[in-house]
Each structure stands twice: as structure tokens, then as C-alpha cells.
PQR file with spaces between the fields and no chain letter, atoms N, CA, C, O and H, PARSE charges and radii, in Angstrom:
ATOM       1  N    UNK     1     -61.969 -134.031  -56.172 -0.4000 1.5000
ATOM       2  CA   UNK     1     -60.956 -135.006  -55.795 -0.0000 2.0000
ATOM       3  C    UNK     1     -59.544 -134.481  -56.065  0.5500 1.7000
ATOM       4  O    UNK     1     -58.631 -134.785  -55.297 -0.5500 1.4000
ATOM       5  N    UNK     2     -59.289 -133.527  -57.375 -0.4000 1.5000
ATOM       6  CA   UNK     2     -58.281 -133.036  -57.286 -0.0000 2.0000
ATOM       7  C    UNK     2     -57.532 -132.434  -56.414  0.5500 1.7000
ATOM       8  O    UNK     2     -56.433 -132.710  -55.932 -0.5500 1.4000
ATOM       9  H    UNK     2     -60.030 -133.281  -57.999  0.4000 1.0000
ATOM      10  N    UNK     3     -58.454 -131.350  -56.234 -0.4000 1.5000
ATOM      11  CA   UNK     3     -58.077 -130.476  -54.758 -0.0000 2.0000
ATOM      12  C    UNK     3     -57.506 -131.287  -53.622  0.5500 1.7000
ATOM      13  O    UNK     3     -56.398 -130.944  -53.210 -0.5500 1.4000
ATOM      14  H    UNK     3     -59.346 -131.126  -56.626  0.4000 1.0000
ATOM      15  N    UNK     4     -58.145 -132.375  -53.026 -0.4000 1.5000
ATOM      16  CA   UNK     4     -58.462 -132.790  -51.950 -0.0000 2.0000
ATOM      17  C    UNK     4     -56.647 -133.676  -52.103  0.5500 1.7000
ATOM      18  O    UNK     4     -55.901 -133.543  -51.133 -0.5500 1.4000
ATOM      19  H    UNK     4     -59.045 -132.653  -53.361  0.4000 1.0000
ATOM      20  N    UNK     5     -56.364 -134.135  -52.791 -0.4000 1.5000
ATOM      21  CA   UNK     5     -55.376 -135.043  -53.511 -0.0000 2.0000
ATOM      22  C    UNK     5     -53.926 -133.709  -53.414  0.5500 1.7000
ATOM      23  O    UNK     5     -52.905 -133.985  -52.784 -0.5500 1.4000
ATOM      24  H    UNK     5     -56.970 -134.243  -53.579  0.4000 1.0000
ATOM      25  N    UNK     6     -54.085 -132.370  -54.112 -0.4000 1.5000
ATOM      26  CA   UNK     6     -53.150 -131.569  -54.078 -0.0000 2.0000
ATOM      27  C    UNK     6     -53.039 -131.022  -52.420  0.5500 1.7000
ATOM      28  O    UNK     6     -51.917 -130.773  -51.978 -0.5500 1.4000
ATOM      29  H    UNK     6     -54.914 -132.145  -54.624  0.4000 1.0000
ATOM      30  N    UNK     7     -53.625 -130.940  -51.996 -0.4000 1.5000
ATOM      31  CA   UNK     7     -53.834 -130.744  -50.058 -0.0000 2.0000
ATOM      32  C    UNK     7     -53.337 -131.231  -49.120  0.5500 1.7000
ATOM      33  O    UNK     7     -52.628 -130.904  -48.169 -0.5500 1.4000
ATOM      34  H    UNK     7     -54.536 -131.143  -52.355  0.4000 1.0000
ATOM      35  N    UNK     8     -54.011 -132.430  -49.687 -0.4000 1.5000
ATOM      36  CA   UNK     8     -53.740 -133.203  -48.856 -0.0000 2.0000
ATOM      37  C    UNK     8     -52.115 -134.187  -49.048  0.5500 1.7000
ATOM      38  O    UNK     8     -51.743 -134.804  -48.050 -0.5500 1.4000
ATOM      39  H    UNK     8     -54.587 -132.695  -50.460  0.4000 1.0000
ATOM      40  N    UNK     9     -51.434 -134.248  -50.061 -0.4000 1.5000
ATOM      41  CA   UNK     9     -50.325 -134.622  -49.957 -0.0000 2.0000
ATOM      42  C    UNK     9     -49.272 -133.331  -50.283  0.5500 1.7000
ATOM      43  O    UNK     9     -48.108 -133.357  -50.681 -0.5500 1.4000
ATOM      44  H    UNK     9     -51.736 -133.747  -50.871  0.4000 1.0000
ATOM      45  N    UNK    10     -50.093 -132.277  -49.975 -0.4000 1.5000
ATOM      46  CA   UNK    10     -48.798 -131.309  -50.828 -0.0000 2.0000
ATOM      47  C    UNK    10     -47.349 -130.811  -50.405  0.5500 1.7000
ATOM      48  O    UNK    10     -46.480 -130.146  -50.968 -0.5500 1.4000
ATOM      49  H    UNK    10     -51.039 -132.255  -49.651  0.4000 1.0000
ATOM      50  N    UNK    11     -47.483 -131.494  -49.023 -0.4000 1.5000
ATOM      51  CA   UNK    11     -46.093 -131.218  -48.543 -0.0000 2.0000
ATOM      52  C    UNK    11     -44.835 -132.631  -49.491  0.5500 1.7000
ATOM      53  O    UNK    11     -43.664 -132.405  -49.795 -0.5500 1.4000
ATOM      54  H    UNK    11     -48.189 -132.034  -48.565  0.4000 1.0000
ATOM      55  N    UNK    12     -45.516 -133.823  -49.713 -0.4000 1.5000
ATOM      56  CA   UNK    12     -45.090 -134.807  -50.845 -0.0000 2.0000
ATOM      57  C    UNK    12     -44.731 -134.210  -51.669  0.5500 1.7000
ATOM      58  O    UNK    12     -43.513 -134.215  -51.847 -0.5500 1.4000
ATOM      59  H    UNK    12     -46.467 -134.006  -49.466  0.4000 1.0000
ATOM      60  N    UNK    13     -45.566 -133.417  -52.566 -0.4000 1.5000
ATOM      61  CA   UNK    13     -45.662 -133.274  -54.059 -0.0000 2.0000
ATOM      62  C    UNK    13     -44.965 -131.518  -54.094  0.5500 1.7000
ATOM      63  O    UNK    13     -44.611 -130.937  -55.120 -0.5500 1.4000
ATOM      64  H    UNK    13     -46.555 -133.412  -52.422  0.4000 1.0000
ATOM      65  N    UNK    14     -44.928 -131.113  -53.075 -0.4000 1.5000
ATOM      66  CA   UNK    14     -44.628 -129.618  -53.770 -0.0000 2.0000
ATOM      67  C    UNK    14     -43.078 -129.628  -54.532  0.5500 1.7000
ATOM      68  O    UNK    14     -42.846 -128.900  -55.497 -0.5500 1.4000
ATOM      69  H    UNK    14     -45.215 -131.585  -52.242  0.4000 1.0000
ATOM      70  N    UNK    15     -42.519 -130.141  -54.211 -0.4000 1.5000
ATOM      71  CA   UNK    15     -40.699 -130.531  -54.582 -0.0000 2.0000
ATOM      72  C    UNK    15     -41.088 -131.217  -56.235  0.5500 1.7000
ATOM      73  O    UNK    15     -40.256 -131.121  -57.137 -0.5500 1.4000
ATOM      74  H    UNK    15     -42.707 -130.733  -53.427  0.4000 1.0000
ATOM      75  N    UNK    16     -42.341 -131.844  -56.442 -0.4000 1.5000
ATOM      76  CA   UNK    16     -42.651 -131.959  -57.798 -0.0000 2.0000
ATOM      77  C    UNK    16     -43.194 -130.641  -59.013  0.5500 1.7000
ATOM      78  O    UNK    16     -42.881 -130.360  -60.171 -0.5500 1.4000
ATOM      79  H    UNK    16     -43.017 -131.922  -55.709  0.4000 1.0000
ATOM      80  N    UNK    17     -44.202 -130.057  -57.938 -0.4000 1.5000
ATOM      81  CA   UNK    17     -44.620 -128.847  -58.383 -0.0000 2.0000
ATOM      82  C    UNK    17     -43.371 -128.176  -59.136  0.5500 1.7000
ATOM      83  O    UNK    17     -43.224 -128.063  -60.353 -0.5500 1.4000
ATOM      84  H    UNK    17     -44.456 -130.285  -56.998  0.4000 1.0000
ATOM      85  N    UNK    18     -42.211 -127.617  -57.758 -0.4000 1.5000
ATOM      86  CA   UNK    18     -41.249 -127.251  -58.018 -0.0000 2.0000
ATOM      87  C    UNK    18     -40.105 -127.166  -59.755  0.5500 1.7000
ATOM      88  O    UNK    18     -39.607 -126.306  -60.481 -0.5500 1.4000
ATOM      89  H    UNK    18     -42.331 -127.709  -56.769  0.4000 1.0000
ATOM      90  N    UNK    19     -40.218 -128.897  -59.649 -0.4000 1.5000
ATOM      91  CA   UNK    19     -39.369 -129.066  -60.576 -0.0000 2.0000
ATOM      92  C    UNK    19     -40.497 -128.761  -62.144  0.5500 1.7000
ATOM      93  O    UNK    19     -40.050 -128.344  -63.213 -0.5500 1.4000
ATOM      94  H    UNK    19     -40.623 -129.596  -59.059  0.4000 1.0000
ATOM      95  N    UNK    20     -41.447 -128.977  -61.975 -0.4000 1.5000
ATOM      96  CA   UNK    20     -42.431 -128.831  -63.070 -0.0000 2.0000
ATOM      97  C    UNK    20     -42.608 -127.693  -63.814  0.5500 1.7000
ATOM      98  O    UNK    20     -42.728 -127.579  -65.034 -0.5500 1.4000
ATOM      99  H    UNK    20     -41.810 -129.316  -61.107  0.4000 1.0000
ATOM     100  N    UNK    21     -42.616 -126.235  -62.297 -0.4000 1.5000
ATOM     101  CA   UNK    21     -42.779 -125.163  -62.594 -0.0000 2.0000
ATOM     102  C    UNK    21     -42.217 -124.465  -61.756  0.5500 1.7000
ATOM     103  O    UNK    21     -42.588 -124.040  -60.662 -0.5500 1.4000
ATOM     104  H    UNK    21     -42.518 -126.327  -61.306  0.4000 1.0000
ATOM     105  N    UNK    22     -40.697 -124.297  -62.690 -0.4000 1.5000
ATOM     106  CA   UNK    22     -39.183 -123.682  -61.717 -0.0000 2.0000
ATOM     107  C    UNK    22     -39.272 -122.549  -61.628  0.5500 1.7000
ATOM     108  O    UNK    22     -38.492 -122.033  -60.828 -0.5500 1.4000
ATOM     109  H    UNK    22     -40.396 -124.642  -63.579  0.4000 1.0000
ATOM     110  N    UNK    23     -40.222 -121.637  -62.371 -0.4000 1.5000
ATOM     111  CA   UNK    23     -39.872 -120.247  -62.040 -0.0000 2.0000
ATOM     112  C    UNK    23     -40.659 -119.918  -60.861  0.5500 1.7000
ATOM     113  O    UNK    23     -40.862 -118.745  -60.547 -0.5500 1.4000
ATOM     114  H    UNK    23     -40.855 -122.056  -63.021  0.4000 1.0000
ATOM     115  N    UNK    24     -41.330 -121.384  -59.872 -0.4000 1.5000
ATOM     116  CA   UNK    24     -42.188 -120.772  -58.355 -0.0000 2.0000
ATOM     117  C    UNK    24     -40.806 -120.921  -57.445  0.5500 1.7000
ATOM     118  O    UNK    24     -39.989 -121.791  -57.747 -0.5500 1.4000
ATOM     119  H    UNK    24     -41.165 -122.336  -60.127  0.4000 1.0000
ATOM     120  N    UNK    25     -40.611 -120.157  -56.472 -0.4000 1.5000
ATOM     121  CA   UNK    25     -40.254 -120.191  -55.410 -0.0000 2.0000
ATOM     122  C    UNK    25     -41.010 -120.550  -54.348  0.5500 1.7000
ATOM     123  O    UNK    25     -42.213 -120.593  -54.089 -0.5500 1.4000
ATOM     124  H    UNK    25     -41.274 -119.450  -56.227  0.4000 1.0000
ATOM     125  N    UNK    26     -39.279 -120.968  -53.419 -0.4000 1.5000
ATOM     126  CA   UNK    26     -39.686 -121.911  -52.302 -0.0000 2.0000
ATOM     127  C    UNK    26     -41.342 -120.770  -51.463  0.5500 1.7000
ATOM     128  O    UNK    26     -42.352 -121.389  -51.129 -0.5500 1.4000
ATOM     129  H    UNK    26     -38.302 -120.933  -53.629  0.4000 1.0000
ATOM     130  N    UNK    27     -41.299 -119.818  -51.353 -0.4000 1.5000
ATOM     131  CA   UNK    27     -42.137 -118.582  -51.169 -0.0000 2.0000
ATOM     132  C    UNK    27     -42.889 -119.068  -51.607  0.5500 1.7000
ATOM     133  O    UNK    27     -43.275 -119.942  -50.832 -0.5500 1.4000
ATOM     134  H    UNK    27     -40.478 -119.315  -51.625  0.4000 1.0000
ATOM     135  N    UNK    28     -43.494 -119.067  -52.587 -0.4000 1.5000
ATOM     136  CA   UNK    28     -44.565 -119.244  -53.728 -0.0000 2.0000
ATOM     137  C    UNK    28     -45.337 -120.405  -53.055  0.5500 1.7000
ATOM     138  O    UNK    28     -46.404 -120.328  -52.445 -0.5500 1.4000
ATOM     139  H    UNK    28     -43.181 -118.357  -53.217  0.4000 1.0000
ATOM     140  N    UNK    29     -44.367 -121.793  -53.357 -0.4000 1.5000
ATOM     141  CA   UNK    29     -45.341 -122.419  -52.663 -0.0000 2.0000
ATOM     142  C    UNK    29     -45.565 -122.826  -51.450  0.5500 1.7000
ATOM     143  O    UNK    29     -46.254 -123.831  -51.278 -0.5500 1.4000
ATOM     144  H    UNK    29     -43.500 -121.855  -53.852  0.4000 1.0000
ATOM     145  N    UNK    30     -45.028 -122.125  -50.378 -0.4000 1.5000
ATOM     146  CA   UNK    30     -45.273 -122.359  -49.078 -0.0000 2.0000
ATOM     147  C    UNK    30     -47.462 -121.385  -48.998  0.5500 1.7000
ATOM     148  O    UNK    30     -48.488 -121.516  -48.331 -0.5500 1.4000
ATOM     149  H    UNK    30     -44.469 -121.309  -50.518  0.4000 1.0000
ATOM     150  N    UNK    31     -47.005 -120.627  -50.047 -0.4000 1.5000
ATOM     151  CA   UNK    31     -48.711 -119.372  -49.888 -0.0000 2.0000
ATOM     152  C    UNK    31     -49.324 -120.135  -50.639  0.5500 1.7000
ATOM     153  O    UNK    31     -50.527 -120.107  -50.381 -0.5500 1.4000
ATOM     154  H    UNK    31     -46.171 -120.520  -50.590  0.4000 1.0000
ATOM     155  N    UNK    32     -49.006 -120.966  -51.640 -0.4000 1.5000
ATOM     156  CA   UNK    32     -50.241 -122.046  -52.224 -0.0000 2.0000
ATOM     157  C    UNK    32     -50.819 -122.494  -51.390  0.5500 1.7000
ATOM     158  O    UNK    32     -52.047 -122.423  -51.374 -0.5500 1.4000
ATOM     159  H    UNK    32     -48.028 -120.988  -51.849  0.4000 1.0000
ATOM     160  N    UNK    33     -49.980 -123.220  -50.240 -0.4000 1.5000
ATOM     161  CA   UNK    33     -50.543 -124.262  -48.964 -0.0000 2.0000
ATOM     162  C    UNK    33     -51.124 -125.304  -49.757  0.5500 1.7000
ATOM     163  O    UNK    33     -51.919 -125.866  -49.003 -0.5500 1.4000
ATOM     164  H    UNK    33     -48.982 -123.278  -50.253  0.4000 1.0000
ATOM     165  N    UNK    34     -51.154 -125.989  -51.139 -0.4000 1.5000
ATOM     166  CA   UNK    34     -52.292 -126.801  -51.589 -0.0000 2.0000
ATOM     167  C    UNK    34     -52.907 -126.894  -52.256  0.5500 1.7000
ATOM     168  O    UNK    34     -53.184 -127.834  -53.000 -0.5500 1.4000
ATOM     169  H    UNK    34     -50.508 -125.532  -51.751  0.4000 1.0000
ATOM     170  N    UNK    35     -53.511 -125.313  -52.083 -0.4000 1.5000
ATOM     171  CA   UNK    35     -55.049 -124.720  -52.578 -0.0000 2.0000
ATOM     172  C    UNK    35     -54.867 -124.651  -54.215  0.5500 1.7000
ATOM     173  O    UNK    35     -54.288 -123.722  -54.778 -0.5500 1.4000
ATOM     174  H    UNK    35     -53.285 -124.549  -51.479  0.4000 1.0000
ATOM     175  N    UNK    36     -55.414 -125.707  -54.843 -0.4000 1.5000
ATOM     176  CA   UNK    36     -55.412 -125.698  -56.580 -0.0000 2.0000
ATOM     177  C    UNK    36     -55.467 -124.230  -56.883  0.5500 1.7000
ATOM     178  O    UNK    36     -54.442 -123.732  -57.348 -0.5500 1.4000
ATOM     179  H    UNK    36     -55.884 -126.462  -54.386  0.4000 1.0000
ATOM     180  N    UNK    37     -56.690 -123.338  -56.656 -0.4000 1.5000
ATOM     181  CA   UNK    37     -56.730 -122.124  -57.256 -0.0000 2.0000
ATOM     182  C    UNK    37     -55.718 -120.641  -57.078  0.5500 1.7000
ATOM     183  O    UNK    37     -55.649 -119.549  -57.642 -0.5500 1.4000
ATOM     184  H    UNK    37     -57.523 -123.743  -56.279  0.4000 1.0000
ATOM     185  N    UNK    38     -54.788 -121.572  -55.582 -0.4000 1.5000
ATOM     186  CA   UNK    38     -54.020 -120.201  -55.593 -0.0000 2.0000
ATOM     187  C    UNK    38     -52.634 -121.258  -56.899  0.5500 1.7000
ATOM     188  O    UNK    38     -51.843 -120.567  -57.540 -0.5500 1.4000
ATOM     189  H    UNK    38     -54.844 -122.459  -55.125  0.4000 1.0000
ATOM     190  N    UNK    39     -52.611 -122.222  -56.996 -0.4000 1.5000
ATOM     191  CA   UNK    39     -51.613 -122.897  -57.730 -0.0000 2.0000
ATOM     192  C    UNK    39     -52.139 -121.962  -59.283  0.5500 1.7000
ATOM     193  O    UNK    39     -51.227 -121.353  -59.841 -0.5500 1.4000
ATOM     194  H    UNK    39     -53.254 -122.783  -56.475  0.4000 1.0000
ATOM     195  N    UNK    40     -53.177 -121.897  -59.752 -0.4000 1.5000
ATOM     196  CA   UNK    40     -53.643 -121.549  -60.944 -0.0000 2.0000
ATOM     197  C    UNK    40     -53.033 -120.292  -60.776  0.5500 1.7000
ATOM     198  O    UNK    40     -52.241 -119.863  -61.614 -0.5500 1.4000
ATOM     199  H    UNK    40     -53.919 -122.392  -59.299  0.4000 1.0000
ATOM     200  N    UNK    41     -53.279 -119.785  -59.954 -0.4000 1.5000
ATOM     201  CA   UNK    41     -53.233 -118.204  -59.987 -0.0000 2.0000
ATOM     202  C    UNK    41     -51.901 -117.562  -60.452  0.5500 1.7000
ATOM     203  O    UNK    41     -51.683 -116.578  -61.160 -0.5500 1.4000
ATOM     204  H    UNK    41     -53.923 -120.134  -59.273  0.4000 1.0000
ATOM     205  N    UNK    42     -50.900 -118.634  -59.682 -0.4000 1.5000
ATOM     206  CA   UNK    42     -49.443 -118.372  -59.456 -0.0000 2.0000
ATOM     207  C    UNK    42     -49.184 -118.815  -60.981  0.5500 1.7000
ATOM     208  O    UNK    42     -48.674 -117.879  -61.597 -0.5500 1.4000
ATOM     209  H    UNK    42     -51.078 -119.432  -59.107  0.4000 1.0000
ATOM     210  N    UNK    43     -49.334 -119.685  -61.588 -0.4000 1.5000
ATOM     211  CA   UNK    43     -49.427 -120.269  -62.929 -0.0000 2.0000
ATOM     212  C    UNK    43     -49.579 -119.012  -63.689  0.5500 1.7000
ATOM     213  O    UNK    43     -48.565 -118.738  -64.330 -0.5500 1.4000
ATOM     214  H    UNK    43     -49.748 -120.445  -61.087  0.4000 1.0000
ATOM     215  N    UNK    44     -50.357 -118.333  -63.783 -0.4000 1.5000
ATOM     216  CA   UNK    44     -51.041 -117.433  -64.631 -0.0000 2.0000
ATOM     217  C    UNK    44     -50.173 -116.101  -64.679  0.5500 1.7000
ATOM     218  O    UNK    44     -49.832 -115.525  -65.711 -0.5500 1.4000
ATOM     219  H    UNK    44     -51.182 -118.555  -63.262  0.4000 1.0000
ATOM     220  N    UNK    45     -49.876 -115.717  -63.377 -0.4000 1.5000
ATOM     221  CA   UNK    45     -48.638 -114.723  -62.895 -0.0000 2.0000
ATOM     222  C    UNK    45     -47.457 -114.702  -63.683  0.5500 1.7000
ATOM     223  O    UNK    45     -47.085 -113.752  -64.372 -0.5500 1.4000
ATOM     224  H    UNK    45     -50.153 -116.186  -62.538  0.4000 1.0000
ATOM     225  N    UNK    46     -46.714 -116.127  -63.508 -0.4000 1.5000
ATOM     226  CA   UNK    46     -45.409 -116.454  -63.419 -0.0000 2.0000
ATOM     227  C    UNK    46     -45.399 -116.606  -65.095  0.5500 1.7000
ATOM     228  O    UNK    46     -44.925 -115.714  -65.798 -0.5500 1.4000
ATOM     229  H    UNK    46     -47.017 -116.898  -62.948  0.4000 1.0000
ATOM     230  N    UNK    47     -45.955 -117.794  -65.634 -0.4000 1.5000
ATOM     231  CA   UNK    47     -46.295 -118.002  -66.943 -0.0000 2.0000
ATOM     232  C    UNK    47     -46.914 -117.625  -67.938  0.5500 1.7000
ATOM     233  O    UNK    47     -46.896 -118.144  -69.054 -0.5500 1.4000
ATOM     234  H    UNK    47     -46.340 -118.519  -65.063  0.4000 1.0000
ATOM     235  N    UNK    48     -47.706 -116.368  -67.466 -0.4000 1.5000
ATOM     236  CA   UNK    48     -48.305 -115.991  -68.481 -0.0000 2.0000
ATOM     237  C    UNK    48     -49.391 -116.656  -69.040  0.5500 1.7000
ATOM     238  O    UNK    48     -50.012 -116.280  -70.034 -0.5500 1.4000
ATOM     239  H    UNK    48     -47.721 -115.946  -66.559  0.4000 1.0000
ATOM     240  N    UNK    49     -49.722 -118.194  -68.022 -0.4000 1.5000
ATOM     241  CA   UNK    49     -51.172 -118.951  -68.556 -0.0000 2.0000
ATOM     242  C    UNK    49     -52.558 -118.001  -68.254  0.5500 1.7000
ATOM     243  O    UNK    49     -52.739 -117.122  -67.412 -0.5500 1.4000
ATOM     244  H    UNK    49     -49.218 -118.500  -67.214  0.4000 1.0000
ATOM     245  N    UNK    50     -53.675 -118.692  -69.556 -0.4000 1.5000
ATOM     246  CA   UNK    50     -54.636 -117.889  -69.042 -0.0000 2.0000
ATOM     247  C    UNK    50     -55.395 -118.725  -68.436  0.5500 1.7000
ATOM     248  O    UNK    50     -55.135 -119.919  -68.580 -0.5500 1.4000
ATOM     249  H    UNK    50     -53.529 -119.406  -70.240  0.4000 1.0000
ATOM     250  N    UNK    51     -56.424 -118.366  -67.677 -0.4000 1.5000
ATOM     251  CA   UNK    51     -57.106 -118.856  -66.748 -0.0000 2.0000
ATOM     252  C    UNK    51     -57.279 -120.344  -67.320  0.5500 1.7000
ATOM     253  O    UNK    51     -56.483 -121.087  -66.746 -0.5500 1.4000
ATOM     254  H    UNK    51     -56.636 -117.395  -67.560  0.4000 1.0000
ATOM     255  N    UNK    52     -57.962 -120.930  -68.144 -0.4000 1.5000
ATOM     256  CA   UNK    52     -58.217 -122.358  -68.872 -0.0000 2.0000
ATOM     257  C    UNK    52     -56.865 -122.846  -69.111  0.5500 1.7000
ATOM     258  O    UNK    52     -56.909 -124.058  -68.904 -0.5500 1.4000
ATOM     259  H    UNK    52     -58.609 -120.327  -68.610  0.4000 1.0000
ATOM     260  N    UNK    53     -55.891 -122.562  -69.386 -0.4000 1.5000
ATOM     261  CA   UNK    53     -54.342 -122.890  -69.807 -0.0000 2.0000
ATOM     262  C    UNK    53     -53.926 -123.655  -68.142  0.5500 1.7000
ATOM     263  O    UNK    53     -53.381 -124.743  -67.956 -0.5500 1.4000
ATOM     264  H    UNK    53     -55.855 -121.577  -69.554  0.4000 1.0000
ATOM     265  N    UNK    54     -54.401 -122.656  -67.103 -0.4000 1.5000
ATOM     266  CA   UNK    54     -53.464 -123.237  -65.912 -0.0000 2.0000
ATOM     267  C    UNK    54     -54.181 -123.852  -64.984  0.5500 1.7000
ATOM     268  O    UNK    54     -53.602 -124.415  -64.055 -0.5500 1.4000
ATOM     269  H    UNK    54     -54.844 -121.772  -67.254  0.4000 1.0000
ATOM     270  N    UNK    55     -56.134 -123.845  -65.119 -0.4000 1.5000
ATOM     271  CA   UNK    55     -56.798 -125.151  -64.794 -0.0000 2.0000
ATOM     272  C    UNK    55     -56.449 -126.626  -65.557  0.5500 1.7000
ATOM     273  O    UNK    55     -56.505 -127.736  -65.029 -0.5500 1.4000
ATOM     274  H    UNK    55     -56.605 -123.387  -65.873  0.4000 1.0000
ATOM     275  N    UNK    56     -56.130 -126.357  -66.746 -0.4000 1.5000
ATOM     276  CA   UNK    56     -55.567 -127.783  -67.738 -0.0000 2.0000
ATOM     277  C    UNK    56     -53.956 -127.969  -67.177  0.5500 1.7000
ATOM     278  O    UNK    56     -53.837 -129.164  -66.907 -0.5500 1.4000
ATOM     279  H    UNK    56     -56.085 -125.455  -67.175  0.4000 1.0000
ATOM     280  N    UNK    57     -52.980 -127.423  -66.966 -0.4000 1.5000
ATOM     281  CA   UNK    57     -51.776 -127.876  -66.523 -0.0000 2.0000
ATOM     282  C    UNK    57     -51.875 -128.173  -64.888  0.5500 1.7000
ATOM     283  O    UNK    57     -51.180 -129.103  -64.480 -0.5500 1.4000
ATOM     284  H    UNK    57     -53.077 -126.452  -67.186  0.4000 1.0000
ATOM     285  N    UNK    58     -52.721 -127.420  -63.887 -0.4000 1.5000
ATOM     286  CA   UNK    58     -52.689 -128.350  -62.989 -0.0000 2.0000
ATOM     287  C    UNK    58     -53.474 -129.189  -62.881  0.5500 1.7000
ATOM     288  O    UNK    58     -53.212 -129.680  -61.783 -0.5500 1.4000
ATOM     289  H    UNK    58     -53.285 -126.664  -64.219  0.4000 1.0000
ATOM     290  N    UNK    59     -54.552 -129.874  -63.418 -0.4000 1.5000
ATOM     291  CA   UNK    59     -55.250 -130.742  -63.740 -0.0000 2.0000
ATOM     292  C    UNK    59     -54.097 -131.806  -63.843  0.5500 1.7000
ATOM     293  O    UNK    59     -53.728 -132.645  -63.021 -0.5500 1.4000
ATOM     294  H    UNK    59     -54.765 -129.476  -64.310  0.4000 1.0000
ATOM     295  N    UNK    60     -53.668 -131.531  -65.036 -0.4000 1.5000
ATOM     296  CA   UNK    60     -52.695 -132.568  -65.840 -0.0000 2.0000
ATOM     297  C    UNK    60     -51.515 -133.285  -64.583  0.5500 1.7000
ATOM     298  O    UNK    60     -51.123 -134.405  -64.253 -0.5500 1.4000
ATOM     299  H    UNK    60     -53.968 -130.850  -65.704  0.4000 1.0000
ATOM     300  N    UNK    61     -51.305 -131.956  -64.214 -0.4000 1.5000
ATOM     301  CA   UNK    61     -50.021 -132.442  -63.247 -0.0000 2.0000
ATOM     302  C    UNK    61     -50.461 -133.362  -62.237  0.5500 1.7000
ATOM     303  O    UNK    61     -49.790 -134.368  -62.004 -0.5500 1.4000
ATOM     304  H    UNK    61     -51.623 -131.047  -64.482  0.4000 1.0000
ATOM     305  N    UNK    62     -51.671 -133.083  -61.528 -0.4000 1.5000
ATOM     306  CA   UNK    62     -52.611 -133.872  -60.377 -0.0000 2.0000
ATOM     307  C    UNK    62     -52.811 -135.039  -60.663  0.5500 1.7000
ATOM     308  O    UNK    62     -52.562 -135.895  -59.815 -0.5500 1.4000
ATOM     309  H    UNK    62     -52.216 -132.266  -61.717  0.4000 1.0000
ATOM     310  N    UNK    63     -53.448 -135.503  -62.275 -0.4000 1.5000
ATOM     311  CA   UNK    63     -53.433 -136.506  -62.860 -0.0000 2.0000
ATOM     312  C    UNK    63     -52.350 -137.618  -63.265  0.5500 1.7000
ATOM     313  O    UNK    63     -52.579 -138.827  -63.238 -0.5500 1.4000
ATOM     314  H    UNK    63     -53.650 -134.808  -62.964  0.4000 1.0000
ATOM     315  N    UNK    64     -51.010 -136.968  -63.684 -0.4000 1.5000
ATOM     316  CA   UNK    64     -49.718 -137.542  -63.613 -0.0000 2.0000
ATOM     317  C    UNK    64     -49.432 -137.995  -62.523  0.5500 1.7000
ATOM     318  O    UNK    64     -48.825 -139.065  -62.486 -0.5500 1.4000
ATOM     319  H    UNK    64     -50.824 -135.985  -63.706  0.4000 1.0000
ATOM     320  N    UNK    65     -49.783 -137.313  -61.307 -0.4000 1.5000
ATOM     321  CA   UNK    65     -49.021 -137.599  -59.884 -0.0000 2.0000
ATOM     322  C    UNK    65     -49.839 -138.484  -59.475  0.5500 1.7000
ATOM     323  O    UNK    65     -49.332 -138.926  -58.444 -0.5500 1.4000
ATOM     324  H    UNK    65     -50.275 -136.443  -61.337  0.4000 1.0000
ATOM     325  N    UNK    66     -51.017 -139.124  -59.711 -0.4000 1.5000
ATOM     326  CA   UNK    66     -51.826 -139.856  -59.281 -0.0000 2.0000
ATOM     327  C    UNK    66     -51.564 -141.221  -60.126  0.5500 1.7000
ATOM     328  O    UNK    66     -51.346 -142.291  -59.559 -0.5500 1.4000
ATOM     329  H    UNK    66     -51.429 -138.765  -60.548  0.4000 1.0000
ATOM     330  N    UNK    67     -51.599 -141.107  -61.234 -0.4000 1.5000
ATOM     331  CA   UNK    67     -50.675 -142.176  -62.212 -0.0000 2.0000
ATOM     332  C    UNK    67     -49.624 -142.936  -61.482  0.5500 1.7000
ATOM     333  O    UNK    67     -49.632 -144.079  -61.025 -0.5500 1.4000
ATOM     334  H    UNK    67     -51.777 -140.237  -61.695  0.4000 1.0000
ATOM     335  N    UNK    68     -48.754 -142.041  -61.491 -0.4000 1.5000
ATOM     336  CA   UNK    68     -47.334 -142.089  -60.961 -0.0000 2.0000
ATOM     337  C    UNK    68     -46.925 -142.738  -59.643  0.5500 1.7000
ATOM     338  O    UNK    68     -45.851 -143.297  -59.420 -0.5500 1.4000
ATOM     339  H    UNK    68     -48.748 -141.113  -61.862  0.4000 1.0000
ATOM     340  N    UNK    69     -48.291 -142.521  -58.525 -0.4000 1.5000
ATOM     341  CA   UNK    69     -48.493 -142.720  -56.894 -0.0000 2.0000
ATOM     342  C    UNK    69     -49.672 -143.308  -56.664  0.5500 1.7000
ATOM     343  O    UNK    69     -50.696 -142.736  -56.291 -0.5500 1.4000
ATOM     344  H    UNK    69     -49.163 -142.067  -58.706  0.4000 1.0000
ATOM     345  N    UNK    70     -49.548 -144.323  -56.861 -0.4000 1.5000
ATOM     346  CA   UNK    70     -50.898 -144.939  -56.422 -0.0000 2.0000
ATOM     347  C    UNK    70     -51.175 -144.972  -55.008  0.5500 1.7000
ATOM     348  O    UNK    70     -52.232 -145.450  -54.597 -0.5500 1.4000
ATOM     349  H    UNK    70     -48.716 -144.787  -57.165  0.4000 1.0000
């Protein structure tokens, strides 16, 4: 459901992504397109998260935005 939720609204939410995690460029996430695992990936790159670190922060973030947007 996560996935499907980051996909499917991510042209909404990427300007959130953005502000969340400033060191992505506009670049960056146009090649996410969505896709949770390229979001992890870029996470892991940029930040230095490790693999479990940047499944739990976009988790978290998916979860906030769903909070937040009913």
C-alpha cells in the first residue's frame, strides 16, 4: 500500500519529498518516478542511510503523508 500511495500521488507529494530531503534534486526525483526503492536508494546515496535506515524514513514519511491527507 505504501508503494502504491507514493506512485500514485507522487507528482502531489514530491515538492514534500523535496523539502524533507533537500539534498535530492529536482533530477533526482523526476528518476524516482514514485518507485519507493529507487527513493531508498537515493536516500542511501545522498545520506549515507543504510539500507533499514532509508526503508524506516520512507516508510515514516508515507505514513506522515497519509496522516496528514486523508
Amino acid at each position: 500500500m505504501n508503494e502504491d500511495i507514493l506512485k500514485g500521488k507522487w507528482m502531489e507529494i514530491k515538492g514534500s519529498v523535496k523539502e524533507q530531503w533537500g539534498k535530492l534534486t529536482d533530477d533526482d526525483l523526476v528518476e524516482v518516478e514514485g518507485i519507493k526503492e529507487k527513493l531508498e536508494g537515493l536516500l542511501q546515496v545522498k545520506y549515507g542511510y543504510s539500507k533499514d535506515k532509508a526503508q524506516q524514513e520512507c516508510s515514516k514519511f508515507i505514513n506522515n503523508y497519509k496522516k496528514n491527507n486523508p
